[in-house]
C-alpha positions in Angstrom: 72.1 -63.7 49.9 75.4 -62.7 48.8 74.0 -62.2 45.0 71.8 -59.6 46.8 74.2 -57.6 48.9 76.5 -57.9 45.4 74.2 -56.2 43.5 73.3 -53.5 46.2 77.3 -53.1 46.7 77.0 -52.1 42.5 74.3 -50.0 43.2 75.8 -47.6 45.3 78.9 -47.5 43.5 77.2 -46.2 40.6 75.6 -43.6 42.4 79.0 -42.6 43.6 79.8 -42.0 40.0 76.5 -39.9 39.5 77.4 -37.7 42.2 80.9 -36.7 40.3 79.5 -36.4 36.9 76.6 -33.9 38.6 79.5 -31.8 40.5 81.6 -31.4 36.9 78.7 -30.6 35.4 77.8 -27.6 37.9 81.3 -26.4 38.4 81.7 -26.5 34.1 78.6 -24.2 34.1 80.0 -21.7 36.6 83.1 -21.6 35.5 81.3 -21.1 31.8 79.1 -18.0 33.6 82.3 -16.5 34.9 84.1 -16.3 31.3 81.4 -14.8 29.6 80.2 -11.9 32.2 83.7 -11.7 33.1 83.4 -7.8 32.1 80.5 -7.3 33.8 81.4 -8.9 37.4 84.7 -7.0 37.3 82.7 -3.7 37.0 80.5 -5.0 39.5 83.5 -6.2 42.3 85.1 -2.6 41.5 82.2 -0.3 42.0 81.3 -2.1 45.6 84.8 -1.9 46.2 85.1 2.0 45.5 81.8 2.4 47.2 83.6 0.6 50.6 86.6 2.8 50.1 84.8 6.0 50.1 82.3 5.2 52.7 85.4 3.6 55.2 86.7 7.0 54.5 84.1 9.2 56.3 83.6 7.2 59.1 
């Protein structure tokens, strides 16, 4: 029996493990994303932002 819980004690360790390498993996994409449309988001956050300022302005 204690072979058993052993082994099922290993198994969930190494799913631990899976679980990191899956988050890396998703935060080394997005932060990949951001550096190359870097340009292009900054354009994007500053337009919205003018179009909030000038709208917040006539109200």
């Amino acid at each position: 029996m204690s072979a058993c819980m052993r082994t099922a004690r290993e198994f969930m360790r190494e799913e631990d493990a899976v679980g990191v390498v899956e988050i890396i993996l998703i935060l080394v994409v997005l932060i990949s994303l951001v550096i190359i449309f870097k340009e292009q988001l900054t354009n994007l956050v500053r337009s919205i932002l003018s179009k909030i300022t000038k709208q917040s302005n006539s109200i």
